[in-house]
C-alpha positions in Angstrom: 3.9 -16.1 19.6 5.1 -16.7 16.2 2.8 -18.4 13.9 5.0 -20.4 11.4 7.2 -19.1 8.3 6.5 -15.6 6.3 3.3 -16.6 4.4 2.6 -13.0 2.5 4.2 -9.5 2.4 2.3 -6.4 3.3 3.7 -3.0 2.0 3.0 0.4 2.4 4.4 2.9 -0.3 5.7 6.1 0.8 8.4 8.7 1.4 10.8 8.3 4.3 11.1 11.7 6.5 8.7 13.3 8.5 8.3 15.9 5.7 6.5 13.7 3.7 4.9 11.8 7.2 1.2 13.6 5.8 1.6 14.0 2.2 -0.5 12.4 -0.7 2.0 10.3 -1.9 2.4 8.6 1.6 -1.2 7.2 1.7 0.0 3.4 1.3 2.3 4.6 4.7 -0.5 6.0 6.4 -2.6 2.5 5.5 0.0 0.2 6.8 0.8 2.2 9.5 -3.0 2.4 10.3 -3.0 -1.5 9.8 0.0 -1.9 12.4 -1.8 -0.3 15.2 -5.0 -2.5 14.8 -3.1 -5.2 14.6 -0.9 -4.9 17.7 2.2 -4.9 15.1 5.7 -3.0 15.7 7.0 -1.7 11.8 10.3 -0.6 13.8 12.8 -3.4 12.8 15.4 -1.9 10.1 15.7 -4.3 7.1 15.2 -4.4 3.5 16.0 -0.8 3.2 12.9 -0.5 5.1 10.7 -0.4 8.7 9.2 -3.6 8.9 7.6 -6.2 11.4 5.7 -9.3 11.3 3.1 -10.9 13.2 -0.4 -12.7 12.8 -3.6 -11.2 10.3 -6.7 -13.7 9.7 -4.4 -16.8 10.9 -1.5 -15.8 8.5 2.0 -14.8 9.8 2.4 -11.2 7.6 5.5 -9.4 7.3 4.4 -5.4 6.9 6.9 -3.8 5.1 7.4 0.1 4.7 10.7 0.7 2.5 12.8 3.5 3.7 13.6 4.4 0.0 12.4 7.1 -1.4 9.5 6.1 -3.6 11.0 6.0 -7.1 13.4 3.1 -5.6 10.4 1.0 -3.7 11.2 -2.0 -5.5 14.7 -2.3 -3.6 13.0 -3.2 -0.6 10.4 -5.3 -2.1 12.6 -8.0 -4.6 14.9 -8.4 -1.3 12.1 -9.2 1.2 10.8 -11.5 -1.2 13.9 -13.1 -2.2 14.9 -13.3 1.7 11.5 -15.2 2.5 10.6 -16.9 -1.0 7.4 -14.9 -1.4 5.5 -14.9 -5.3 4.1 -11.8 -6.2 0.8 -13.3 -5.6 1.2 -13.2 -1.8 2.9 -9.4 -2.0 -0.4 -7.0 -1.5 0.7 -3.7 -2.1 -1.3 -0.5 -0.7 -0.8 2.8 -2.7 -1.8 6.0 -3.3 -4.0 6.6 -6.8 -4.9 9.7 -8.1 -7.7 8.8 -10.2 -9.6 7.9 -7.5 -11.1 10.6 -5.1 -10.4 10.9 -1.5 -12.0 9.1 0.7 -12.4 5.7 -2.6 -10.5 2.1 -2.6 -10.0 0.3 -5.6 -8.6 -3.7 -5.2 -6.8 -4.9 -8.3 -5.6 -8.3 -8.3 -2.7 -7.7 -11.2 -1.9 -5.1 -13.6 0.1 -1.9 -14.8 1.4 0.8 -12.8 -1.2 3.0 -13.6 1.9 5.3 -13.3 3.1 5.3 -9.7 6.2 5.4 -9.3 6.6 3.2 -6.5 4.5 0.5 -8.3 6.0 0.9 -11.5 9.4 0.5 -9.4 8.2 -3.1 -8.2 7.0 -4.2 -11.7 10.5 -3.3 -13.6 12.5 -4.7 -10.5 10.5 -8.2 -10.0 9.7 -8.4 -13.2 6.4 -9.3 -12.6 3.0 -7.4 -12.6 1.2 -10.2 -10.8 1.0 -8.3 -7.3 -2.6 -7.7 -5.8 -2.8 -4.0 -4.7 -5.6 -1.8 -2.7 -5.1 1.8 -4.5 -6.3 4.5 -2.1 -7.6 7.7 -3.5 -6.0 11.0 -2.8 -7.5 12.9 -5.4 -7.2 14.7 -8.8 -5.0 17.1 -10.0 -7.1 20.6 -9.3 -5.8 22.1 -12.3 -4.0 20.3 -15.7 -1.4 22.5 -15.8 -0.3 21.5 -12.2 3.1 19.8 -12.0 1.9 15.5 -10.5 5.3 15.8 -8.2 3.8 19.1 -6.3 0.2 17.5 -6.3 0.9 14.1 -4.9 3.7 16.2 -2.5 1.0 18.0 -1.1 -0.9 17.2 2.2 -4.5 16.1 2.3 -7.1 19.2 3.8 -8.7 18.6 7.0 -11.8 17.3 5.4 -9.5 14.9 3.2 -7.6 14.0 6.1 -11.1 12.9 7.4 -12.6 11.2 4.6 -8.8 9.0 4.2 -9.4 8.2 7.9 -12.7 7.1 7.2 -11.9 4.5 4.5 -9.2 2.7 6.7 -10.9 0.2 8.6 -12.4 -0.8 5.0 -9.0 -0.9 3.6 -7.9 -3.3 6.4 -11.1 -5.8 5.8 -10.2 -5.5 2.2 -6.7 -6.1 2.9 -8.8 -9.5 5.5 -10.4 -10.6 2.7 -7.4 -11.1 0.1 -5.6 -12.8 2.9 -8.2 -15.5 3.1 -8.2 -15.6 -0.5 -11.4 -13.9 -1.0 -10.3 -11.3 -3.9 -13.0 -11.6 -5.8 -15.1 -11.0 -2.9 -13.2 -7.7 -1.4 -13.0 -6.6 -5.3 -17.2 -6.6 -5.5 -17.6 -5.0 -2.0 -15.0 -2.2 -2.2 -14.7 -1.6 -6.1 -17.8 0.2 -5.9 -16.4 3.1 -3.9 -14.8 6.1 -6.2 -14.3 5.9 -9.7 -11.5 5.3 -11.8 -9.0 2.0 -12.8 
């Protein structure tokens, strides 16, 4: 049963294609898609340029959004959902990849830059605003400088990666809770903590 309008936009940034299904860059993906199945939510319906469904998280009626552009066009997706259902940026939580965080670290920001991913920085030119809150999931450094970021964030996590991503997920979801019931600050103090970086 349907709980009322649209009240806030869930999205998880990634690459469409199975290719990319495991991939770094896909960690907002894996997160929402993570969040889905907790949540008894199908992320089937084509709209948006994207996969999305909605249904009911902490009393709020979400809509979980995964755009089906690649990454560098994210913000497609996003300023047409929220036009469609008259969302602000302030109900628009974002989940990402980071990679100045390690694997296995969350890091809840309630506004900002970039930070330099793509699919962010996508939004922020689009919307025109940078007032989105946003749970950045770690996927690691860059083993060497002199690595190209495309091939790094490409790549797919190790098995013990893969473990310690899988492991932070149901903390991503409370985190994700929290903001819903307009606890930030709160879910900022709890989860900040894990991993360093911005």
């Amino acid at each position: 049963m349907k709980i009322g309008p649209i009240e806030y936009m869930i999205v998880g940034l990634g690459n469409p294609g199975r290719q990319y299904e495991s991939t770094r860059h896909n960690a907002g993906a894996i997160a929402l898609d993570y969040l889905a199945g907790q949540e008894n939510i199908q992320v089937k319906r084509l709209k948006f340029q994207s996969l999305c469904g909605d249904g009911g998280i902490r009393g709020k009626r979400v809509l979980l959004l995964k755009p089906a552009t690649f990454m560098n066009r994210s913000g497609e997706a996003v300023r047409d959902a929220m036009a469609f259902y008259k969302i602000p940026p302030q109900r628009v939580i974002v989940l990402l990849d980071d990679i100045t965080l390690p694997v296995g670290a969350m890091r809840i920001r309630r506004s900002g830059s970039s930070g330099g991913q793509k699919g962010m920085e996508n939004i922020l030119y689009l919307t025109g605003s940078d007032e989105f809150p946003r749970i950045k999931i770690g996927v690691g450094h860059k083993p060497h400088p002199d690595m190209d970021l495309a091939d790094w964030v490409l790549s797919r996590f190790s098995p013990a990666e893969a473990k310690a991503l899988e492991a932070l997920l149901p903390d991503v979801r409370e985190g994700l809770e929290l903001i819903l019931e307009g606890s930030i600050e709160e879910a900022m103090n709890k989860y900040n903590i894990r991993g360093q970086g911005k």
